[in-house]
N, C-alpha and C positions, 0 to 999 in steps of 0.2 A: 504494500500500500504506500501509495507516494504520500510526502509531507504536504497538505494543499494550502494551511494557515499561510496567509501574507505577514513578513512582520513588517509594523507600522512605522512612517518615517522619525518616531521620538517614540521608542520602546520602552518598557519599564525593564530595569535589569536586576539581576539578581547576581550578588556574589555571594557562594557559597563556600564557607571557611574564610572570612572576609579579615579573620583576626591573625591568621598567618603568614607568612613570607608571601607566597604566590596569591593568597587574597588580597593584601597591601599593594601586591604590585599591580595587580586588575585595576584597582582604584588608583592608581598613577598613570598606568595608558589610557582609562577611560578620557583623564583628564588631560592628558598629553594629547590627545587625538581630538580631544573637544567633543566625543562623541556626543553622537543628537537624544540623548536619554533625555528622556520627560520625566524618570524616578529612577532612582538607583536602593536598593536596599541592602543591607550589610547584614550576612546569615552566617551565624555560628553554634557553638556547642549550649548548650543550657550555661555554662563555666563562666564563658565569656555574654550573654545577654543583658544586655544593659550599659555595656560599656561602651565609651564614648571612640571614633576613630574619625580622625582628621582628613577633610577630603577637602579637597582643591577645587572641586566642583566642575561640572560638565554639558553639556546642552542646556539644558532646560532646571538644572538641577542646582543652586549655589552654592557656594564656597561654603564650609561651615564643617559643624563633625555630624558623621551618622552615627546612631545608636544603632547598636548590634542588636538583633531581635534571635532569637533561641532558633531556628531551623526545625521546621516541623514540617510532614506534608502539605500541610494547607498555608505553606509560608507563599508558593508560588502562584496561588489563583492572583491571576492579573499580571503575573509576570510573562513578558517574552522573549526574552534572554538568559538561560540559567549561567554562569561563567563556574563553574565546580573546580576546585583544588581543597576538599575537604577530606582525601583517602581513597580508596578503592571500594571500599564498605558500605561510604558513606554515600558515596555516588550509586552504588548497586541498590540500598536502602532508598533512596529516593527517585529512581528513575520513574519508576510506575508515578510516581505522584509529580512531578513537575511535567511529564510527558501528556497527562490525563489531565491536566490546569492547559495546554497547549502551548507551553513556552517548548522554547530547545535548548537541552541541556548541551554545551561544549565542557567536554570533559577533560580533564588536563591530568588524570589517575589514571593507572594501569587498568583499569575494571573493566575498559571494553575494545581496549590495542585490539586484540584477538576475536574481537565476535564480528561474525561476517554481514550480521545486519547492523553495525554501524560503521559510515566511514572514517578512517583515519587521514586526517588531512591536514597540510603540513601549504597553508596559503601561495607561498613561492611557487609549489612544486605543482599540487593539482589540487586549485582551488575549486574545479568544477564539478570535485565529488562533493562539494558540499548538498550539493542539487540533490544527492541521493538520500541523505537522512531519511530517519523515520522519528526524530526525535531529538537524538543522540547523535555528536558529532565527537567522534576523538581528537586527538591531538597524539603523537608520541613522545617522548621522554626530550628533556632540553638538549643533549648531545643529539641525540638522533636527527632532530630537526634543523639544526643548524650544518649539521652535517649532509644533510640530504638535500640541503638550498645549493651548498657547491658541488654534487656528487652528480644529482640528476640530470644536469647538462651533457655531463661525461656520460653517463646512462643512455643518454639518448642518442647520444652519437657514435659512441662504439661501443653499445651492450655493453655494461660491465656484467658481472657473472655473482662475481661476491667481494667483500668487503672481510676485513678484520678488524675491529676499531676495541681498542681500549679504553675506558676510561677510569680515574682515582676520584 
């Protein structure tokens, strides 16, 4: 079943695990890119709700701090953006429920590299699988992706076959 939801030109966004390294930094590109958000909401653990996290502000949205609201299924009705770096668990625990609100979750955890109904896309490289979601967009790991924006050229033009890549 194709994805048919249009998302609207000032979306309400959702960062999920928003009190973390890769949550914080969502809230910096949103802001660095000026994205056109009409609301941004800041989702985390029960641990973290209620605390305050400083945002630069974005579209539609003002400078100012978000309050972190606890992450629950029903955090997403009205959301149409999920941005997930909350774990693998956490993204798995929530898929059915941000998917059934109609947002699309872009996952940035291991939980769905490997499952063949969602794509992994890596924007530089092939941005036009995004078209194929069903909900759920991957991402693969930070080495992979930066590595795969100078590799796929070479891909392309003389098959590579395979890679060995280390990283510490």
């Amino acid at each position: 079943m194709a994805w048919t939801k249009e998302i609207p030109a000032n979306p309400v966004v959702a960062v999920a695990g928003a009190t973390g390294a890769v949550g914080r930094e969502f809230l910096e590109v949103l802001h660095d890119l000026d994205f056109p958000a009409s609301e941004v909401r800041a989702l985390a653990s029960s641990r973290s709700a209620g605390k305050k996290l400083p945002f630069k502000g974005c579209g539609q949205v003002p400078a100012g701090d978000l309050i972190v609201e606890e992450m629950t299924p029903a955090s997403f009705e009205g959301v149409d953006i999920a941005l997930f770096s909350a774990g693998a668990g956490v993204s798995k625990e929530m898929r059915e429920a941000v998917v059934a609100a109609g947002a699309i979750m872009i996952d940035n955890s291991s939980a769905f590299r490997m499952d063949d109904d969602v794509p992994l896309v890596v924007p530089e490289v092939n941005a036009e699988d995004i078209k194929l979601h069903k909900g759920v967009i991957a991402n693969p790991n930070c080495t992979t992706a930066i590595m795969l924006v100078a590799v796929a050229p070479l891909h392309r033009a003389k098959g590579l076959r395979r890679i060995v890549a280390a990283t510490y």
